[in-house]
N, C-alpha and C positions, 0 to 999 in steps of 0.2 A: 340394134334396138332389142332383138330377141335374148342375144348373152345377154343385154343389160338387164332385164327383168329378171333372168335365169337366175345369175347373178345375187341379183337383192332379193330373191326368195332364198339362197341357199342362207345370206348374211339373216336373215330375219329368223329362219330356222337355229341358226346356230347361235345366235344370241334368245332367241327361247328357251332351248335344253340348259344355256348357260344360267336364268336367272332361274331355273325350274332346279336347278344342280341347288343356284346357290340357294334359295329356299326351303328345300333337303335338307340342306346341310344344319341350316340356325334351328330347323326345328326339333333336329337330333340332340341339336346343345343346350334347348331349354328343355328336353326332357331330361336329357342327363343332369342339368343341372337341380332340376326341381327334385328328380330322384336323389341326391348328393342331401338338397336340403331334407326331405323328410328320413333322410338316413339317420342325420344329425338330429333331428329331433325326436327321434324314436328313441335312439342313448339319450334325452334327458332325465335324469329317475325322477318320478312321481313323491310327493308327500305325502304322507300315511295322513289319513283323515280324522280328525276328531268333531263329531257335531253336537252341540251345547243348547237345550233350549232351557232359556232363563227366563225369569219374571220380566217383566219390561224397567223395575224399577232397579235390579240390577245393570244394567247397562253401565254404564260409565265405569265402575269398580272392575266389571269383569271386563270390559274391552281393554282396561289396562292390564290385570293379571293375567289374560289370551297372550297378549303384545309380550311381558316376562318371561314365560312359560317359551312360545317361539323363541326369542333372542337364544335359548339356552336349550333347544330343541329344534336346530333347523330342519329338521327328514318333518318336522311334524306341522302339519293344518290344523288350527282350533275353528272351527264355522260357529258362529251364534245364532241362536232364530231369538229374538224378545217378542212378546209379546204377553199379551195376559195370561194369567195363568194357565186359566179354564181353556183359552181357544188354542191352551200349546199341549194342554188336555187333550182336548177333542182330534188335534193333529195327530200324535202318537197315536190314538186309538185305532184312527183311520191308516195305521201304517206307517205312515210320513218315517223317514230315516232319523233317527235319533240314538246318541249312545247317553247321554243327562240329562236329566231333566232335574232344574231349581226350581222348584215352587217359591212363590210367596205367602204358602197356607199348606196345613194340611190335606183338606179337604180334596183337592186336585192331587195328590201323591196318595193318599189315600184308595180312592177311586183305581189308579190303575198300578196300586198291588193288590186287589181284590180281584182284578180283570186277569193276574197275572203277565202283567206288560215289563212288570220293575223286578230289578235282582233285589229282592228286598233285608237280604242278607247286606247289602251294601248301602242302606239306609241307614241317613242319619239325621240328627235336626242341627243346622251349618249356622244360624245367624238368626240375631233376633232384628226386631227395630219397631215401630211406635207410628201410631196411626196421632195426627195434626189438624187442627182447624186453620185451613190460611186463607187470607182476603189480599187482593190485591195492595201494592204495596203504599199505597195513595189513601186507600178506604178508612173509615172508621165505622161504618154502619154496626157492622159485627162486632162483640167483645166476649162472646161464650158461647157453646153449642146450644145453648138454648134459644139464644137470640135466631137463631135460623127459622124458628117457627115464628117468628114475628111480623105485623104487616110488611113492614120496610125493607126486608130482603126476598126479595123477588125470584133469583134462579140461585139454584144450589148445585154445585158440580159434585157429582159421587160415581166411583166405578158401578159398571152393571151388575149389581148383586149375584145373577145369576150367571156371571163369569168370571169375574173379576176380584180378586180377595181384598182389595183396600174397599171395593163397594161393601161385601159382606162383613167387615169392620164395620163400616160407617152404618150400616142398617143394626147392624147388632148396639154400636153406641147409642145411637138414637132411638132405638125401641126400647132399650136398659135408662133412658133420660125421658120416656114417657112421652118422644116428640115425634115420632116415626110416620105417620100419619099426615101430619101436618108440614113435614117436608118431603115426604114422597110425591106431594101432589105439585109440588116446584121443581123438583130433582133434575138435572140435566146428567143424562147417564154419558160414562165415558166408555171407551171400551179399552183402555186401559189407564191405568195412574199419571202416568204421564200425557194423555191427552185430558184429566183432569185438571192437570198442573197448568196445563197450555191455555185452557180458559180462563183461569185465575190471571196468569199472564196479561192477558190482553184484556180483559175488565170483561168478560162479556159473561160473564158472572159473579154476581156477590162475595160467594164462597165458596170453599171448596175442602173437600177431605183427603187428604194425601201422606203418605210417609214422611217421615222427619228427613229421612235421606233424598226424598226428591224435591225437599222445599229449600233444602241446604244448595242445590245447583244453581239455584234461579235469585239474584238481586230483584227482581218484579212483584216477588209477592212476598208478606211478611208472615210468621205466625201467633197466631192468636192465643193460643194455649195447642195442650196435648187432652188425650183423651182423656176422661175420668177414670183414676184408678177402677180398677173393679168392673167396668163399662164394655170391656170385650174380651174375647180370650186374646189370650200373648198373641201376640205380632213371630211367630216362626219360621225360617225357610230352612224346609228339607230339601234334603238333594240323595238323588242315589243313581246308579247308573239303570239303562235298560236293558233287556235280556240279550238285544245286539249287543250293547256297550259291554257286558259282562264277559263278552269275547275276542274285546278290542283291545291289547294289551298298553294301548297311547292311550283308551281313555281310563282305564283302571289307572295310571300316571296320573292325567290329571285331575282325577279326581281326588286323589295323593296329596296331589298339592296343592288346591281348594283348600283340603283340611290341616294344612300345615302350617308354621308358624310366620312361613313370611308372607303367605295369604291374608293369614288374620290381622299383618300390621296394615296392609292396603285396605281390607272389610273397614275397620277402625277407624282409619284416616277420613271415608266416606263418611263415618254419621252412622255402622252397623255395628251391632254387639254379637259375640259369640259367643253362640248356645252352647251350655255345658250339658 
């Protein structure tokens, strides 16, 4: 009885150190292994980075000429930020990484080559386009910018003046139409063009003020006229690089190709003119 316990305490033993060996052993080979894998992914090369902040109302044009520019540039990453102008403004200012910046206005490009943010040696004026009165696409309330001061239209979509440049069109058209006043006090502000458009869209506004090029995306809403000559300054986007970008030799590129001729057949395509 006593060998017999001796016995199955030596077997018990020896099948311990065995399953203690064999778990040893697996944990050596998922270290090797994981080390094997971050080996191979240490040799992947990286892509030189390009970051782009555009107008919001650029988007579709440039998400395609990004998409071109890649196919024919694999080592290189185009990043886009959209947004309105003014809040891609205030972005750079506070630092935020940026090598372009596309306005939709002077006013925002302006601002920060004054601050000394912009190579302004590499400014230029890239694209014109044309501020629109649209109602959705069912309506007929609306038939001229003047009807917006009327009882019958009730909410008016316009970018935020104070950030936004299709708003700052739209207050400058309507303060030059003598109605300014009387549709400030309806104005549904947006905080960018495209979420002007968005309203238009789904009726839950009258009207709205938007670029020709983001009214041409949407079957939803129709247009009503263009602005009145004479009614705002020109509709311009400058673009130039920033004091990073000026050191970035991918974004000096595509900034190259922005302004060259098979850019201009896509700008064109969308609904945009280019500034001479």
């Amino acid at each position: 009885m006593k060998m017999k316990k001796w016995t199955a305490g030596i077997l018990v033993a020896v099948l311990s150190v065995s399953m203690l060996a064999g778990c040893g052993s697996s944990s050596s080979g998922t270290a090797t292994d994981a080390g094997s894998a971050g080996s191979a992914d240490s040799t992947v090369s990286q892509k030189r980075e390009v970051i782009v902040y555009a107008a919001k109302s650029m988007t579709d044009c440039l998400d395609e000429l990004i998409a071109d520019y890649e196919e024919d540039n694999s080592d290189v990453e185009i990043t886009a930020n959209y947004a309105g102008s003014g809040d891609l403004q205030s972005q750079i200012e506070n630092g935020a990484p940026c090598d372009i910046f596309l306005s939709a206005a002077q006013k925002q490009m302006d601002a920060l080559c004054d601050e000394d943010l912009m190579a302004e040696d590499t400014r230029s004026d890239l694209l014109t386009n044309e501020a629109v009165l649209v109602v959705p696409k069912d309506s007929d309330t609306v038939a001229s910018f003047e009807d917006l001061a009327s009882d019958s239209v009730k909410k008016v979509a316009i970018g935020n003046p104070n950030s936004v440049p299709v708003g700052q069109y739209a207050q400058e058209i309507l303060t030059t139409l003598g109605i300014w006043d009387a549709v400030n006090a309806k104005a549904v502000l947006g905080s960018d063009v495209r979420q002007v458009l968005a309203w238009c869209e789904t009726g839950e506004v009258d009207a709205g003020i938007v670029y020709a090029t983001d009214a041409a995306v949407t079957d939803s809403v129709k247009v009503v006229c263009a602005a009145p000559e004479d009614s705002c300054a020109p509709v311009i986007y400058p673009i130039a690089l920033t004091r990073d970008g000026a050191e970035n030799e991918d974004a000096q590129s595509f900034l190259e190709f922005l302004q060259g001729d098979d850019a201009a057949e896509v700008f064109e395509e969308y609904g945009f003119g280019i500034a001479e």
